[in-house]
N, C-alpha and C positions, 0 to 999 in steps of 0.2 A: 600365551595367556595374558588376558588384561590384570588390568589392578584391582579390580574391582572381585573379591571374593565375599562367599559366604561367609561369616563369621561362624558359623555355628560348624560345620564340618571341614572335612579335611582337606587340604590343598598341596600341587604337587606341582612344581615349575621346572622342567627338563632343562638340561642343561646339555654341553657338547662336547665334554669330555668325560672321563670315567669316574670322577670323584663325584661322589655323592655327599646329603650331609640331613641326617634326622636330626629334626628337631619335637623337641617333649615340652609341650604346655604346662603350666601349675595349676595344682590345684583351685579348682572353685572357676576355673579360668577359660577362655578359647583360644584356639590359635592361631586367632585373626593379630594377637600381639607379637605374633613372632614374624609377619607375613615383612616389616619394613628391611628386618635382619634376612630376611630369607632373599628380599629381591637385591639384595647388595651381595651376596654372596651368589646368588645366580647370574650378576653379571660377570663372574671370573668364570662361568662356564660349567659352574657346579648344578650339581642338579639337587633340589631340595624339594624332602618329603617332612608334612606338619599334620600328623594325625590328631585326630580329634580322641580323645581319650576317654574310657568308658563312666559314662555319668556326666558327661558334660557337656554345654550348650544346647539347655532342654533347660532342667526344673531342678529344683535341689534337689527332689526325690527320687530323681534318679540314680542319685549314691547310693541309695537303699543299696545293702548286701553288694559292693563293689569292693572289692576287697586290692590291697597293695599285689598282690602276686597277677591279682587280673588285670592290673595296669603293667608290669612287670614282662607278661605272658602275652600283652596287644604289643608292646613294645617289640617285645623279640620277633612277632609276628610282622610289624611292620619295617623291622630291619631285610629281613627277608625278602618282602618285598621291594625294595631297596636295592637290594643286590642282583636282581632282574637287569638294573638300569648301569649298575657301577662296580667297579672290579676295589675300589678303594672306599670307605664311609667314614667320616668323622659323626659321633654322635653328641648332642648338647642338647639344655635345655633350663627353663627357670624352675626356680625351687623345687617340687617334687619330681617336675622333668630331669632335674640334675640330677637329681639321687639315682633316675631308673636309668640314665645317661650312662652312669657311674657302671649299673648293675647289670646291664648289657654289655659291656666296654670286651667281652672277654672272648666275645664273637672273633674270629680269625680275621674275616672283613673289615676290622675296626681299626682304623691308623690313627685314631685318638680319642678323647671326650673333651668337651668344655662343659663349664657350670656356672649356672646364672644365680650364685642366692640359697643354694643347694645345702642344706640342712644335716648335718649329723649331730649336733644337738640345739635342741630350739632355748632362747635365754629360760631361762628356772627351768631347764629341762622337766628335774620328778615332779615340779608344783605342774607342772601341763600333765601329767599323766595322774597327776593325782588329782585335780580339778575336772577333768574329762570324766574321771572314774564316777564323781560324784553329781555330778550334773547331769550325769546318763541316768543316776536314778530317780531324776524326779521331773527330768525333760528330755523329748528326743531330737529337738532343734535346737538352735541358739542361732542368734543373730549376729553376723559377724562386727566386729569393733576395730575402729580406724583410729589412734593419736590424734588429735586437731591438725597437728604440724603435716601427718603424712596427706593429708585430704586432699591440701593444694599440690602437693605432686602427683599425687593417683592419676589424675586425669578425669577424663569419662570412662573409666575400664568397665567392660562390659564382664561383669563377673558375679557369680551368684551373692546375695547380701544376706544368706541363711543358710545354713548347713548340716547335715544329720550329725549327731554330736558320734556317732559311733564311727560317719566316714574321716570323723579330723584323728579319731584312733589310730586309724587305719593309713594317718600318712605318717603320724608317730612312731608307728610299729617300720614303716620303710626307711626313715630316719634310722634306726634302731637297727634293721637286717643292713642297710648300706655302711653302717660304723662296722660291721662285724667283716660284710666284704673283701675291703678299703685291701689288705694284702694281696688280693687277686688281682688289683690290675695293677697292670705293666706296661699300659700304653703313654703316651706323653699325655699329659692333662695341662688341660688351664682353670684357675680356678679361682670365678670372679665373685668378690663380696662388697655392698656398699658399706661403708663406715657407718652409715647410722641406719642400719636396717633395725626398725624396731621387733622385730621375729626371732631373726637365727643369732645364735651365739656367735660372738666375735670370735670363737675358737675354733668352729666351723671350718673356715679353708686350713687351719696350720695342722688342723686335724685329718683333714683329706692326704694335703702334703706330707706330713710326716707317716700316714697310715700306707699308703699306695707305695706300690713296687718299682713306677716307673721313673727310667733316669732321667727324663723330662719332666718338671713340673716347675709352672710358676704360677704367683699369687698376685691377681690385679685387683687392687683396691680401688673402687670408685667413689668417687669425694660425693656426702653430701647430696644422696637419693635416697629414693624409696627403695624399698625392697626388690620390688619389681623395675631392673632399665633397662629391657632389652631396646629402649628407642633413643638409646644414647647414642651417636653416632661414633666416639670414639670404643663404644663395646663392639659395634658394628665393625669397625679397623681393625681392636685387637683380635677379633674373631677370626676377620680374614687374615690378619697377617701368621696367629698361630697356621691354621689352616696352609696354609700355602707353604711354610719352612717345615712340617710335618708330614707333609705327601709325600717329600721325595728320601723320607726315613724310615728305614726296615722295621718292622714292629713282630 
């Protein structure tokens, strides 16, 4: 496969040993951002699958009626297909990929998760539910809002800049079903947050670590990004290195 992929749909780089490794895009987002993480991990030989996720890289409108459990349900659908190619899967992904990351993890085929930004409460958590609630009555879009500070590290990200206010419910409520999870898994996790994400709660990873079952976990703080870094090159290392000291671990 060259370098040169669609952004808008899904991409899949075979690899030549049995590990495989899904990765879950973020909300509003494609998963042309995960593709620089994906070709660094296929050169150890891994085979990486990057679905495109339901509602996205199209129109905002196409969240209409996309509910958490349907991203949830493509997810499990895409692990499966997955396991076509790999007897072993590690699964990760950035912020709502993490959560679905997290909510798959229980598959037998799963010898880990990572998480990118991965949300179990977002800062003012009930002000976000209670501002959604009310903005839904008297608008069905909103336009998303960027900090000044975050702008210069965004980049160019190709991401929708409007959003159905009932689909940002709907990654709230996954937030919400993933905190309730958090006991069921049992696989080694890593679980990565920048310092100054202006989104997720800084309590976020110690929430996942203290909630999760398994005896493996640790917490990689990244100095001084945006929310979104999967094109950090040291996220790229610790990814591979979890990955690699985790394959040869009974789960």
């Amino acid at each position: 496969m060259t370098n040169k992929i669609d952004q808008n749909k899904h991409f899949f780089l075979r690899g030549n040993n049995k590990v495989g490794i899904l990765l879950l895009h973020g909300w509003t987002s494609p998963p042309d951002e995960l593709f620089g993480l994906a070709e660094y991990l296929n050169s150890f030989g891994y085979s990486v699958s990057a679905p495109l996720l339901l509602g996205h890289g199209t129109r905002p409108e196409d969240l209409e009626h996309v509910t958490w459990k349907d991203w949830l349900t493509q997810s499990r659908e895409e692990l499966e297909k997955l396991k076509k190619h790999c007897e072993k899967i590690f699964v990760g992904g950035i912020s709502m990929g993490g959560n679905l990351a997290l909510l798959i993890s229980d598959d037998e085929s799963v010898a880990g998760v990572f998480t990118m930004g991965a949300a179990m409460r977002y800062k003012v958590h009930p002000l976000v539910k209670i501002s959604l609630f009310f903005m839904g009555l008297t608008k069905k879009y909103r336009n998303k809002y960027y900090p000044p500070w975050t702008r210069k590290q965004m980049g160019n990200r190709k991401v929708y800049l409007r959003y159905p206010i009932e689909s940002a419910k709907e990654v709230v409520r996954l937030s919400d079903a993933t905190r309730k999870f958090l006991p069921r898994v049992t696989k080694p996790v890593l679980v990565m947050q920048s310092t100054t994400d202006h989104m997720v709660s800084k309590r976020s990873p110690r929430m996942i670590a203290d909630g999760v079952k398994s005896k493996i976990k640790e917490i990689f703080w990244i100095e001084n990004v945006y929310h979104v870094f999967v094109g950090e090159k040291k996220v790229w290392e610790k990814i591979g290195e979890f990955v690699k000291n985790s394959s040869n671990i009974q789960t």
